[in-house]
C-alpha positions, -999 to +999 in steps of 0.1 A: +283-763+283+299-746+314+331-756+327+336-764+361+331-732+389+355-720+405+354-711+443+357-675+451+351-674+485+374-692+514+355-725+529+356-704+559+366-670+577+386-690+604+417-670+599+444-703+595+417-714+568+423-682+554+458-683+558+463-713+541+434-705+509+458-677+507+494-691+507+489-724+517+507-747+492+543-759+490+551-737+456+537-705+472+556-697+500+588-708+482+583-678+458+579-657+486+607-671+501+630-668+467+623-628+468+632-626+503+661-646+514+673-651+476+664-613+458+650-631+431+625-612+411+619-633+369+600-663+364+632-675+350+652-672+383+625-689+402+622-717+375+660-722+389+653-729+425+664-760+433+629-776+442+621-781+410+587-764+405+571-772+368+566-740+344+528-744+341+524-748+383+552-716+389+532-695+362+498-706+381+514-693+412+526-662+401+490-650+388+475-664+420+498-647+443+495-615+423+455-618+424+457-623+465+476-593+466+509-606+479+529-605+448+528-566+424+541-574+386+561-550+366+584-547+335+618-555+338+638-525+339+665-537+310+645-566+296+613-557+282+603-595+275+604-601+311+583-592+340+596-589+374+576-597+404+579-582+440+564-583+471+535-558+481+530-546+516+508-575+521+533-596+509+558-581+532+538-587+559+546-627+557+581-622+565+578-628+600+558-659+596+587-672+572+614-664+599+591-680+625+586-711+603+630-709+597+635-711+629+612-739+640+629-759+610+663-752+619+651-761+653+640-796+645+658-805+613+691-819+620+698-815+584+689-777+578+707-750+560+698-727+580+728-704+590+725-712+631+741-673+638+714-659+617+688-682+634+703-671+670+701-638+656+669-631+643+655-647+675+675-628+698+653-598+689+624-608+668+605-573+664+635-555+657+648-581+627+610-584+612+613-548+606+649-546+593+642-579+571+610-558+556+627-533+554+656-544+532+630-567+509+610-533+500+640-518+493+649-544+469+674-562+490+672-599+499+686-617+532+710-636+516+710-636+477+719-599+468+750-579+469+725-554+488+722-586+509+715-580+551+736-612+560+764-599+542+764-564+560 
């Protein structure tokens, strides 16, 4: 007996249906989010976000991002039981949509963490930050978590 089939193909090619087949749940965009604005690279360090996410649903994740293309997988460079994961160019290519989405929240949160400068800042010049944000992720900086940190320059 066959198990149940899995969908390949989006429900459609409108592109926010493809946006959100893609990327579209809660745990996805928080990974991306822990290797930009955090630097965090191991399964273990993004088992210790602070939202919580369940092994079995953050190792689903991983293996979906990494299948879409957004996430590349390698071995650790002092660890060989661990993997680290990174962002591709694809992957890189959501940063702007997560500094848009920052900024809306910080916009209509009252209770956001969101560093109000930084806000100010990326929004002052947007093109100019999306590129220096990529930038210092595929060099394997982070916004805020690193000591190769760009807030912290």
């Amino acid at each position: 007996m066959l198990g149940p089939m899995k969908r390949t193909e989006n429900k459609s090619h409108c592109p926010v249906n493809f946006a959100l087949e893609t990327f579209g749940d809660t745990w996805s965009l928080l990974i991306v989010r822990d290797i930009v604005f955090w630097g965090k690279r191991t399964y273990g360090e993004f088992l210790d976000s602070s939202e919580g996410i369940a092994t079995n649903v953050l190792a689903a994740r991983l293996a979906r991002l990494e299948q879409k293309g957004i996430l590349s997988k390698g071995p650790h460079a002092t660890d060989k039981r661990k993997d680290t994961y990174g962002l591709t160019e694809k992957g890189l290519a959501l940063i702007p949509l997560l500094l848009e989405m920052s900024g809306w929240s910080a916009q209509y949160d009252a209770e956001t963490t969101a560093p109000q400068q930084f806000v100010a800042s990326v929004f002052a010049d947007r093109e100019k930050m999306f590129r220096l944000v990529q930038d210092t992720v595929r060099n394997g900086g982070s916004l805020f978590g690193t000591e190769r940190g760009l807030v912290r320059r």
